[in-house]
C-alpha positions in Angstrom: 0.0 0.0 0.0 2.4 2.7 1.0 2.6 5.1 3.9 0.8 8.3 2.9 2.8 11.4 2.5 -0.2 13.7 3.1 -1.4 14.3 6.8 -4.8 14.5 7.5 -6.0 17.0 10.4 -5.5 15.1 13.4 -8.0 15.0 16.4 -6.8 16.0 20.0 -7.1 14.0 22.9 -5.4 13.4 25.5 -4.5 10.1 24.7 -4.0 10.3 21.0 -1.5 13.6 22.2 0.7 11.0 24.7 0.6 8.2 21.7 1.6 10.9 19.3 4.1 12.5 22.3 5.8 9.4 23.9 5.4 6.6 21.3 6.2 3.4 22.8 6.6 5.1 26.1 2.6 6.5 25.9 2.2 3.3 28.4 4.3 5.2 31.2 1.5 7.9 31.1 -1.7 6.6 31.5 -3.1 3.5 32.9 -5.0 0.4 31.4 -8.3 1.7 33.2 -7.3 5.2 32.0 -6.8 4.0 28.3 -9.9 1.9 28.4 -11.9 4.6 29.2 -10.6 7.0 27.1 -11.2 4.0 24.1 -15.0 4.6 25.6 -15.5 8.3 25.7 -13.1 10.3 23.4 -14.6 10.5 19.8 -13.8 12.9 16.9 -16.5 14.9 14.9 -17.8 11.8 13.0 -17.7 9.7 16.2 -14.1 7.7 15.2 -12.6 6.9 18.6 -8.7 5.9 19.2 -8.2 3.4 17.2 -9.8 5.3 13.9 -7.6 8.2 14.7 -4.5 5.7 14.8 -5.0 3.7 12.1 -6.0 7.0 9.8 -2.9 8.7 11.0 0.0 6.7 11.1 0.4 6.7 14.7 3.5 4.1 15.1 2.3 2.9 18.0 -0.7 1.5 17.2 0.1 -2.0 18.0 1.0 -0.5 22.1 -2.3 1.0 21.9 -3.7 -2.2 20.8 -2.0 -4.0 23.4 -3.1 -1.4 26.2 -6.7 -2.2 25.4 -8.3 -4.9 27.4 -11.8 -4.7 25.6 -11.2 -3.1 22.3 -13.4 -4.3 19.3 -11.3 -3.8 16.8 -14.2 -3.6 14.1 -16.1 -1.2 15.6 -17.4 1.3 13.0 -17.8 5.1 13.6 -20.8 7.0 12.8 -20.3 7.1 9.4 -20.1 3.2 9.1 -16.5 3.0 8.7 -14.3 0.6 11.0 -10.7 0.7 11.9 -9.4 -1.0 8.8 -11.3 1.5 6.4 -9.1 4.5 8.0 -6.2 2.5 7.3 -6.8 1.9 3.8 -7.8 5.3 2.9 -4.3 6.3 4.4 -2.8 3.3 2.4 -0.8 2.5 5.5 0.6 -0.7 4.9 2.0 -1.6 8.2 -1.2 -0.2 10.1 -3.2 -2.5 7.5 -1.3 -5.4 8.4 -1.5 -4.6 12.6 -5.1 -4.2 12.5 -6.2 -7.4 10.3 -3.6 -9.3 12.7 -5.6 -8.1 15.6 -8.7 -9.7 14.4 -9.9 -6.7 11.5 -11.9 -8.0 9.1 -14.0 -6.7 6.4 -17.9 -6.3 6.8 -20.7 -4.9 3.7 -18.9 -1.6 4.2 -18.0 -0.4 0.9 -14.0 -0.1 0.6 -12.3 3.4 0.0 -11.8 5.0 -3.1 -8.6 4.0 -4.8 -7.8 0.3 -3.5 -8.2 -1.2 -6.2 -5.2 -3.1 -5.9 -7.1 -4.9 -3.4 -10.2 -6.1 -4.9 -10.9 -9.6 -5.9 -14.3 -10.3 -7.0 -13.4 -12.6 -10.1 -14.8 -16.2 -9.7 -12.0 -18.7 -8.7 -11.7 -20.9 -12.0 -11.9 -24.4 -10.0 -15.8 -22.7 -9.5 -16.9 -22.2 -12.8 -18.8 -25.0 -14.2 -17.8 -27.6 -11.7 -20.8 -30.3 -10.6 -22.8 -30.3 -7.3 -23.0 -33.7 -6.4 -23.2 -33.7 -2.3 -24.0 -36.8 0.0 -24.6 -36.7 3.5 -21.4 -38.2 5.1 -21.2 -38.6 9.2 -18.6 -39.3 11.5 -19.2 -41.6 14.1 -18.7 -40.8 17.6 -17.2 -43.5 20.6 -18.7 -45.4 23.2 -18.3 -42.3 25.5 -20.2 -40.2 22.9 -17.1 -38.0 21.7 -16.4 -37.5 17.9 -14.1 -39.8 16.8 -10.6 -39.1 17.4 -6.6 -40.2 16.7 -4.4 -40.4 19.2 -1.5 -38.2 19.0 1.0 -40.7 17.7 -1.1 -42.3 15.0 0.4 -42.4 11.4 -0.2 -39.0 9.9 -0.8 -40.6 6.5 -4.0 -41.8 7.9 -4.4 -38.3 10.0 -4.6 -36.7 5.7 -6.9 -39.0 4.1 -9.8 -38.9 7.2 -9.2 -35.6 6.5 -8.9 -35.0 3.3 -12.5 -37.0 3.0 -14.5 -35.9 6.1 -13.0 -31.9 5.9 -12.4 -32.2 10.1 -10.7 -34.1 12.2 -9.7 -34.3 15.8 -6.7 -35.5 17.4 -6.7 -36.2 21.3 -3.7 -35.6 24.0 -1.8 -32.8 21.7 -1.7 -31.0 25.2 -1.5 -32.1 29.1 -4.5 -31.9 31.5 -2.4 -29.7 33.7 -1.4 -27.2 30.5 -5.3 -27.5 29.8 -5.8 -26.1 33.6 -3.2 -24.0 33.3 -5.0 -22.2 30.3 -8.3 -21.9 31.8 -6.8 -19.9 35.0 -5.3 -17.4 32.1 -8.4 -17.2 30.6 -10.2 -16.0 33.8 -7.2 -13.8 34.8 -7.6 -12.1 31.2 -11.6 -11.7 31.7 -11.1 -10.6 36.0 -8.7 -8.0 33.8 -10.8 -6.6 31.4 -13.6 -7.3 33.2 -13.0 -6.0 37.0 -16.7 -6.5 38.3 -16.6 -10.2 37.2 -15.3 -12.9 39.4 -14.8 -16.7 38.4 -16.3 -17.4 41.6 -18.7 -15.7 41.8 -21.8 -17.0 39.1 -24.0 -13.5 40.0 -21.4 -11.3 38.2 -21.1 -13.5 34.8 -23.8 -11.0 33.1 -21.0 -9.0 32.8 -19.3 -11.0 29.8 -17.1 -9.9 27.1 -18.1 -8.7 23.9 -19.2 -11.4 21.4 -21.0 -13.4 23.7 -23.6 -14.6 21.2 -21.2 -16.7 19.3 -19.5 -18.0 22.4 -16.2 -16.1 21.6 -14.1 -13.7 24.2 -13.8 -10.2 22.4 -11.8 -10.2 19.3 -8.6 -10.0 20.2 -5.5 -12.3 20.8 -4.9 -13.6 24.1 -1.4 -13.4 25.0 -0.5 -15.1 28.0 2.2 -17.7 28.3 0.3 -20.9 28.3 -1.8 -19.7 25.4 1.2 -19.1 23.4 2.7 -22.2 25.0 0.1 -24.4 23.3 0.6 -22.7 20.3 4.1 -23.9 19.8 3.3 -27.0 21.1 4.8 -30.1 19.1 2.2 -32.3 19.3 -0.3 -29.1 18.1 2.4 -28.9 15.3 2.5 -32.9 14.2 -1.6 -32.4 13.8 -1.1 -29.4 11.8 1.7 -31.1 9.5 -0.1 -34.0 9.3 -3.0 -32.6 7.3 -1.0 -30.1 5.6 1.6 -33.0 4.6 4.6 -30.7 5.0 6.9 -29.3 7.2 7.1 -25.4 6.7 4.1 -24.3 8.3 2.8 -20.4 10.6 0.4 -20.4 13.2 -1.7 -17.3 14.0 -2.3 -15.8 17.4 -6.1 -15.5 18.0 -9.0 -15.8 20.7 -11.0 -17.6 23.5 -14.2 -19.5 22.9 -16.2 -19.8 26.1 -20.0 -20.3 26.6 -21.1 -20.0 30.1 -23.3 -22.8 32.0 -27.3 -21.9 31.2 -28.4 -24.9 33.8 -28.7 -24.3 37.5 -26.6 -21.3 37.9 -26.8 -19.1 41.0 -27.8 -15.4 38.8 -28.6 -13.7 42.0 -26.6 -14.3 44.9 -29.3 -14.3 47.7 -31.8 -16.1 45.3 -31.4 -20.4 44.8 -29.9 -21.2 41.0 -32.0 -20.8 38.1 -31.8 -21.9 34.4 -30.8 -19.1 32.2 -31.8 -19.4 28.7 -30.8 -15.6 27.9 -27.1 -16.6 28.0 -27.5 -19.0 25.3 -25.6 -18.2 22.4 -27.0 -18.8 18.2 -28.3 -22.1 17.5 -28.7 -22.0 13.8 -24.8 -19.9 12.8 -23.2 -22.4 9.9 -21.2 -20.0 7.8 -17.7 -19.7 6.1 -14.6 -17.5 6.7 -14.3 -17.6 3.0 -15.8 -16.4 -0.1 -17.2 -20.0 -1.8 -17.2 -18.0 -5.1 -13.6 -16.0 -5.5 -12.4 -18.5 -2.9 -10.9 -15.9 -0.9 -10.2 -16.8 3.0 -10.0 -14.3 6.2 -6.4 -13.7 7.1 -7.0 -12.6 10.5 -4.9 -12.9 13.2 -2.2 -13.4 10.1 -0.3 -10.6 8.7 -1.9 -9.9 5.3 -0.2 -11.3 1.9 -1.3 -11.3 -1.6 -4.8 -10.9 -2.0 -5.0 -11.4 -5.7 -2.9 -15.2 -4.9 -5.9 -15.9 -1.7 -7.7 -18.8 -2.6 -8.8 -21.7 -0.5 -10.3 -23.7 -3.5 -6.7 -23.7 -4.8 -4.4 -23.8 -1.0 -5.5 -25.5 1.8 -6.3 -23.2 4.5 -7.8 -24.4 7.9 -8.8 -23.6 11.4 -8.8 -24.9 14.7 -9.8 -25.3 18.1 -8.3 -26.6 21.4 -10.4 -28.0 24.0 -9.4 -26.6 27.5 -11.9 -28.9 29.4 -14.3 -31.6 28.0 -16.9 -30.6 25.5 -19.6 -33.0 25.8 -22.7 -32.3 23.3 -25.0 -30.9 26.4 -22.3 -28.2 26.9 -22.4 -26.2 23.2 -19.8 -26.5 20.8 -18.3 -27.1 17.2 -20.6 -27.8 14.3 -20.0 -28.7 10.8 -21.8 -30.6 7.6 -18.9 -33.6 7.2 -17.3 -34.1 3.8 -18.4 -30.5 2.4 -15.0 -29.5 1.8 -15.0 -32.0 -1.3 -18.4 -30.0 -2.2 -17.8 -26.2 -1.9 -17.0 -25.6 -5.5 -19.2 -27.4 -7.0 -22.2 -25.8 -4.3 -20.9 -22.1 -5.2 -21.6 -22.9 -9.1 -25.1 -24.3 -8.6 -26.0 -21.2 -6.3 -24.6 -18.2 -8.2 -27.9 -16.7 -7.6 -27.5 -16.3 -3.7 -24.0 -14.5 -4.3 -24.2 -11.4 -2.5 -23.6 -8.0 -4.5 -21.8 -6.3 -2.4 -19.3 -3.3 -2.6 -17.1 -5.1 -0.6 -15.1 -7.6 -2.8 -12.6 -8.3 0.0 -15.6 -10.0 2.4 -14.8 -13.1 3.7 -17.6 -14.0 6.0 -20.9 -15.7 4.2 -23.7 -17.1 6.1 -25.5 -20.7 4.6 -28.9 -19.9 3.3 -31.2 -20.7 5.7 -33.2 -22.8 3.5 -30.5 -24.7 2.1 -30.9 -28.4 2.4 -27.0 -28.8 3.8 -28.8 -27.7 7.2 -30.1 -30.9 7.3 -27.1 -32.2 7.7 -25.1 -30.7 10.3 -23.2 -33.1 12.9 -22.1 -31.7 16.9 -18.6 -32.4 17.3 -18.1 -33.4 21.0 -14.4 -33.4 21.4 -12.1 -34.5 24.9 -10.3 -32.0 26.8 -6.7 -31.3 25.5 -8.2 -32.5 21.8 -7.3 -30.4 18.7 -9.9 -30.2 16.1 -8.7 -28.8 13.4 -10.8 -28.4 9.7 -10.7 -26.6 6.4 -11.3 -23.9 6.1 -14.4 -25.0 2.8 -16.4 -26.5 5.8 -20.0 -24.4 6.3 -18.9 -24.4 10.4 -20.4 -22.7 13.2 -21.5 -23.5 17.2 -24.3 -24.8 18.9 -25.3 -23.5 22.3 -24.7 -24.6 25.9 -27.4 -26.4 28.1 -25.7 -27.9 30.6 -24.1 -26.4 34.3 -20.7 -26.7 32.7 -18.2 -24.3 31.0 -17.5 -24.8 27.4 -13.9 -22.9 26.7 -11.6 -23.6 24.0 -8.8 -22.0 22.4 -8.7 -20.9 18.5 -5.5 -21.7 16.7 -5.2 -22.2 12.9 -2.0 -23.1 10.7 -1.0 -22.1 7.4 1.2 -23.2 4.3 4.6 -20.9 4.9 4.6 -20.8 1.3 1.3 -19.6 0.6 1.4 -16.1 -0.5 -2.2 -15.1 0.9 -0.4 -15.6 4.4 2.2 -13.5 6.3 3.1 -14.8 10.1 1.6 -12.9 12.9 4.5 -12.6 15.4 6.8 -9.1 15.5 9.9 -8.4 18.2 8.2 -7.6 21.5 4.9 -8.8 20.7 4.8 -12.2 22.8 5.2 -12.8 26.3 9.0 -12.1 27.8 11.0 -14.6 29.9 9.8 -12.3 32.8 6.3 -13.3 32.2 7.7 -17.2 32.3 7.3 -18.1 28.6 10.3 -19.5 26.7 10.0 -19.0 22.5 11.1 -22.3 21.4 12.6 -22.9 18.2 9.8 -24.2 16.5 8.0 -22.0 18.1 10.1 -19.1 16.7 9.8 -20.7 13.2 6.0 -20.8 13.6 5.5 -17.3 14.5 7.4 -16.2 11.8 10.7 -14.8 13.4 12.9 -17.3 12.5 12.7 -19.2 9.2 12.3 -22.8 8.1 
């Protein structure tokens, strides 16, 4: 894109002056509760906020911002309609671009900024174009304890590809320990006691105040950091699952979010009051959608750096996703959905249903919700999956959750690998950005290969 060489008129605030001021030493200044509530109240003229400001005007430190904020949708449009992304685009700041869509930016029906052209792909991916629908219901079965099928860790991974390959999901068990599992979960509620300071994991009457996203069972929109997280990101065994159905070595891994739905059985709302079903915390029943285009084939690359958009194409490159379970996920407690085997299908569905292609402004949208009348619905199959099981599935799969109704926590950790060689893909990690040896994480040195500071 290109930095631009012509400031806009900046807005004053007291934060944006410190940012501006100090740079990386704006943290010295002002505190997390001070910077969150400035992220709250301080708005320009057409209601853009901090992270508008920052992103339109090249603020360098953007990312410390980013990192100050404990609650920060980064998506959050101003009064105009425009989100964070759009302001860096109009500035055609490359490096803000790529800080933002690693933070979890994505595109919505917003139509783009004049003159980005260069980043529009709205052409129909050629493996699309006249290719057969000929879908089958396919199921997986699930064990005698009435989990999805699984690997164990260890199994041949030429057998881990072609269950994969063919069903479009699969799960392997044990790729972390029960105590790293634990481990997680306490920095999960740490993170949410954080952002959160009226909440308490002990306390079920202060769970209405969640965190953002709540209806799709996901904790805000932004990475979670702490050791442990990062920990099981680099984890070997997480890595063999990955290279298994990727069938190389060379391989990134993105930083990303929490998944958590809270018990809606028997839960104590109202401390002086005996425990109550609560329905109102459920999250969507019916969400079966793809983070990809099924036309142009073009994928999200968030919590990614940003590559070649006109080379994006998950018809042509395998991309996937992933979760980690953190604690069991039986099918009372909400979870991972899918339709198995429609990753052999995708291509041939986008060509039979050209007439449900959205025309939209925005050629660079990558989220797409299944029709609610289409038959595929039918089909879709709970994944219960064991705790300290990866499933991991491409990234063609119609996918969404199903919501809890049990007295249990559902929490899971988002991780997804990609090709090192695809071009659509940049690694997420920069100097400075993950935990320090202070914080008692050690970058391994796969894991300094994964995140994209070393390479293969």
């Amino acid at each position: 894109m290109g930095n631009s060489s012509a400031k806009q008129q900046q807005s004053s605030t007291p934060v944006l002056d410190a940012l501006r001021e100090h740079g990386e030493k704006f943290a010295d200044h002002f505190t997390i509760v001070q910077v969150n509530e400035a992220y709250q109240t301080e708005r320009g003229p057409h209601g853009e906020g901090l992270i508008h400001e920052a992103a339109l005007h090249d603020d360098q430190s953007l990312e410390v911002l980013l990192l100050r904020l404990d609650n920060i949708n980064v998506n959050k449009a101003d009064n105009d309609g425009h989100p964070p992304l759009w302001y860096a685009m109009k500035a055609r700041n490359e490096s803000n671009f790529s800080t933002l869509v690693r933070y979890g930016a994505h595109f919505s029906t917003t139509p783009l900024p004049p003159q980005t052209a260069p980043y529009n792909k709205d052409e129909i991916a050629q493996e699309v174009k006249g290719q057969p629908y000929n879908y089958e219901k396919l199921e997986i079965p699930l064990d005698e304890e009435g989990y999805v099928f699984s690997f164990p860790h260890d199994h041949p991974p030429s057998e881990i590809k072609q269950f994969f390959d063919r069903h479009g999901v699969v799960v392997i068990r044990d790729v972390i320990t029960p105590e790293d599992a634990d481990s997680t979960v306490d920095e999960v509620w740490t993170h949410l006691e954080r952002s959160h300071p009226e909440l308490k994991r002990n306390e079920p009457w202060t769970w209405n105040n969640w965190a953002s996203l709540a209806r799709i069972g996901i904790l805000g929109n932004m990475p979670i950091l702490y050791p442990q997280c990062v920990r099981n990101r680099q984890s070997p065994r997480v890595y063999d699952a990955f290279r298994s159905v990727f069938g190389k070595e060379d391989l990134i891994m993105s930083c990303e979010r929490i998944g958590m739905m809270r018990p809606t059985r028997n839960v104590r709302v109202k401390q002086n009051e005996d425990p109550r079903d609560v329905p109102e915390w459920k999250t969507l029943s019916e969400w079966l959608h793809w983070d990809m285009n099924p036309w142009t084939g073009l994928n999200s690359t968030a919590f990614f750096g940003p590559g070649q958009y006109a080379e994006n194409n998950a018809h042509k490159i395998l991309k996937t996703q992933g979760i980690l379970a953190l604690v069991d996920c039986r099918s009372d407690d909400g979870g991972f959905h899918t339709v198995p085997g429609f990753n052999r299908h995708l291509a041939g569905w986008a060509n039979n249903n050209m007439d449900v292609k959205p025309t939209s402004e925005t050629p660079l949208q990558t989220s797409y919700q299944v029709p609610e009348a289409d038959p595929m619905r039918h089909d879709i199959q709970r994944m219960p999956i064991r705790k300290g099981s990866l499933l991991i599935w491409d990234s063609r799969m119609p996918h969404g959750s199903f919501p809890n109704d049990s007295e249990r926590f559902r929490v899971v950790q988002y991780m997804k690998m990609a090709d090192a060689q695809d071009p659509a893909f940049l690694p997420w990690a920069v100097d400075g950005i993950l935990p320090s040896q202070e914080e008692g994480f050690t970058l391994s040195n796969l894991g300094a290969k994964l995140f994209g500071l070393e390479k293969w």
